[in-house]
C-alpha positions, 0 to 999 in steps of 0.5 A, spaced: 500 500 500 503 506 497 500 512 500 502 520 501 508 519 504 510 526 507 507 532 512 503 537 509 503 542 515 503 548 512 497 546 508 492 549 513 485 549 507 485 542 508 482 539 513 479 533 516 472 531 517 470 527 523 464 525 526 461 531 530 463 531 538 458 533 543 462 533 550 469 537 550 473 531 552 470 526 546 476 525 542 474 525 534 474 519 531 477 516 525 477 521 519 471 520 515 474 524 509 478 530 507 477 537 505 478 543 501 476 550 505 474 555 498 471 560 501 471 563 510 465 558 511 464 554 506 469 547 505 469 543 497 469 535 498 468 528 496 460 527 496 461 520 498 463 522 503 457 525 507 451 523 503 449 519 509 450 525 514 446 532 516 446 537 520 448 535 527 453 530 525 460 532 522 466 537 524 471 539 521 478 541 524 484 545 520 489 542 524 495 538 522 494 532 525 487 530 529 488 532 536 491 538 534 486 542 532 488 551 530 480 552 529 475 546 528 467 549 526 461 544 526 457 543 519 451 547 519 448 544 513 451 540 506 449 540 500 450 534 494 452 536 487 445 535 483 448 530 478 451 526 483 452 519 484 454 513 489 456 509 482 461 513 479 467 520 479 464 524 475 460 530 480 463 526 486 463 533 490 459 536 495 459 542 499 459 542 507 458 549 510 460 550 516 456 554 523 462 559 522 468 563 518 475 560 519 481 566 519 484 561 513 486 563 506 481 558 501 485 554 497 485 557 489 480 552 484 482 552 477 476 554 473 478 553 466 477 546 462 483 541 463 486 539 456 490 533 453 496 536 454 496 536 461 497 528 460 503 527 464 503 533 468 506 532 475 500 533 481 500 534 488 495 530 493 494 533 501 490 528 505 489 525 512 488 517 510 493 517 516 490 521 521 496 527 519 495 531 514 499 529 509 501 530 501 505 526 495 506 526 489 502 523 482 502 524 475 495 525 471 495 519 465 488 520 462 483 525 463 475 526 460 470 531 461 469 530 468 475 525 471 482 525 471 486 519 473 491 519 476 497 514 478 504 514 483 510 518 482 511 515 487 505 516 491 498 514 492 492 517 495 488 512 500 482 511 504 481 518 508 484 522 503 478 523 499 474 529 498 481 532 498 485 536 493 489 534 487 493 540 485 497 542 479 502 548 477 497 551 472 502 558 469 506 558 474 500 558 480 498 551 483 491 550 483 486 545 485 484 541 479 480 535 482 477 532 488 480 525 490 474 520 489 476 513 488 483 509 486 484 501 486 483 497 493 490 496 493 491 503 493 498 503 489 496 503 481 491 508 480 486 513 483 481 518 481 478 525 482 473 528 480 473 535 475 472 542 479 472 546 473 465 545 471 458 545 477 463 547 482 461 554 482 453 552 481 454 547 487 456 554 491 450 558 488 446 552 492 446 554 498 449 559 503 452 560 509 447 558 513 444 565 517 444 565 525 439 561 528 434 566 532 435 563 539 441 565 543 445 559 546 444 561 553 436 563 552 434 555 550 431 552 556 427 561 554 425 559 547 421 554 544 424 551 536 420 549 530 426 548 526 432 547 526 434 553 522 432 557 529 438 554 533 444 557 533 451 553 530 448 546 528 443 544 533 437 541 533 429 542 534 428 536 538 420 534 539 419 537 546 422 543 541 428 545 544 435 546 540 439 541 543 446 538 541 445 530 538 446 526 544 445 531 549 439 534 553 437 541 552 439 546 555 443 553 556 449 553 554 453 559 558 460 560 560 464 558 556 469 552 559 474 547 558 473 541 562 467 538 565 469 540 572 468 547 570 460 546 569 455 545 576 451 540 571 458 536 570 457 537 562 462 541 558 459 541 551 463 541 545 461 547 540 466 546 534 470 553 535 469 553 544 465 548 549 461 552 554 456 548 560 449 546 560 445 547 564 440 543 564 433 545 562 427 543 568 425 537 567 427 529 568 432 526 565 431 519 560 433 516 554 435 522 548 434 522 540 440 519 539 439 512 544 444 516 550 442 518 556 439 525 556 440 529 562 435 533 563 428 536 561 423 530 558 417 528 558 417 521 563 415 525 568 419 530 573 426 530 576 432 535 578 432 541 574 440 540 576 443 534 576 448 531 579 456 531 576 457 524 576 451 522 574 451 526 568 459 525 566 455 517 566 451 518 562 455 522 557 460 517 557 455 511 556 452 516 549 460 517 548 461 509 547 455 508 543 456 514 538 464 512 538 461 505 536 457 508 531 461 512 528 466 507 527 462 501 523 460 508 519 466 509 517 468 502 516 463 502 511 464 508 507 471 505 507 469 498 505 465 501 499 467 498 492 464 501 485 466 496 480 473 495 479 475 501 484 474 503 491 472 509 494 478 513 498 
């Protein structure tokens, strides 16, 4: 298995994508995907890589290596190319918009049509199949309207680096020309990426950096919801109509925090660029959206509108094993994926 072989971590506009953490201590799980900041807010990716995920669900850090994180945002809202499919490279690309900008400068897409003469080429991939941003060196062997294909020299992409970029000296400026979508299983002879000259700017005309939900992060036990597009960052309306991050019970979310020993509830939420502490809305506490232990404020009837610190980091802890678990078998399963001949990265 060849791969990229050397740190890229200079490369700040490429980042990871994992599964979303709800509690300040959760340590993100495998790299799902990479991907490539083009404006301050919104990332350009592979679409297989978050077709099956919504809001709620994804973060994204800007980090050399996972656990080293300079900024990381939550992803407020994805958007699919409209001629994408699970079956093929061409179009394999999607938009994440993130609850926040970022201070980082977006890499540079190419925005004219790929020529034959590009054949033989020297590329660059940045990816995070290893956990570390890292990139290598390719060479472009064929291309047609929509895909350019790609082989080592002498390196590959592999598993994890898909949604990232592949680059080219274009009149003495490197530019994106592709997004790694797909490459042998062996991830040593070949790979695929999709064009980003065409649909690129149509997918960004899409959507938008979603607005600001209406309710505040302290005023939510205050403020009832009917959507999700009224909470603020990436929370979600739940059916008692409270915004509440997955997993866990709703709450105002106050002073800001870095450890569960800092909040009287025991329960230091992670929120992308900060973490801050809940403070459980009145009510008892029960099994939550997700199958976890919500802390507080449901409907099985009454209890303590404050709940006891270890009682709440078990619970946490018990939400934090299943959605690990979960997120773990998801990530197989995308890994695992085979389209063909081929497999995805």
């Amino acid at each position: 298995v060849l791969a990229l072989s050397e740190p890229a971590p200079l490369e700040h506009a490429v980042a990871a994508i994992v599964p979303r953490r709800a509690l300040v201590d959760d340590e993100p799980a495998q790299v799902l995907c990479s991907a490539i900041l083009v404006t301050e807010r919104a990332l350009l990716t592979a679409g297989h890589c978050v077709e099956d995920y919504g809001r709620g669900t994804l973060e994204v850090t800007f980090g050399p290596h996972l656990g080293a994180s300079v900024e990381a945002r939550l992803a407020s809202d994805i958007v699919l190319h409209p001629r994408y499919s699970s079956t093929q490279s061409a179009y394999d690309l999607a938009v994440v918009w993130l609850d926040a900008p970022v201070s980082i400068a977006p890499l540079r897409l190419h925005a004219g049509a790929p020529s034959d003469t590009w054949v033989g080429t020297p590329l660059r991939a940045v990816g995070f199949a290893q956990g570390e941003r890292r990139e290598g060196q390719l060479v472009l062997e064929a291309l047609d309207r929509d895909t350019l294909t790609y082989g080592p020299a002498p390196d590959m992409t592999c598993r994890g680096d898909s949604g990232g970029p592949v680059l080219a000296l274009i009149d003495g400026i490197e530019q994106v020309v592709g997004v790694t979508s797909a490459g042998d299983p062996a991830c040593e002879a070949w790979g695929i990426a999709a064009q980003v000259d065409e649909g690129v700017d149509e997918l960004l005309a899409l959507g938008s950096a979603p607005a600001a939900g209406a309710i505040a992060l302290d005023a939510i036990c205050a403020q009832p919801c009917t959507s999700d597009e009224e909470c603020p960052g990436d929370l979600l309306c739940t059916d008692e109509g409270r915004c509440a991050v997955r997993g866990v019970d709703a709450g105002d979310l106050v002073q800001e925090c870095a450890d569960h020993g800092e909040c009287e509830s025991g329960l230091c939420v992670a929120l992308g660029a900060a973490a801050r502490c809940l403070e459980p809305c009145a009510g008892g506490s029960h099994a939550g959206p997700s199958g976890g232990c919500r802390i507080a404020g449901g409907r099985s009837g009454p209890g303590p509108s404050r709940v006891p610190a270890l009682w709440g980091l078990a619970c946490a802890l018990g939400v934090l094993a299943r959605r690990r678990r979960a997120a773990t078998a998801k990530a197989s399963r995308a890994w695992s994926e085979r389209t063909g001949q081929h497999a995805r990265r």
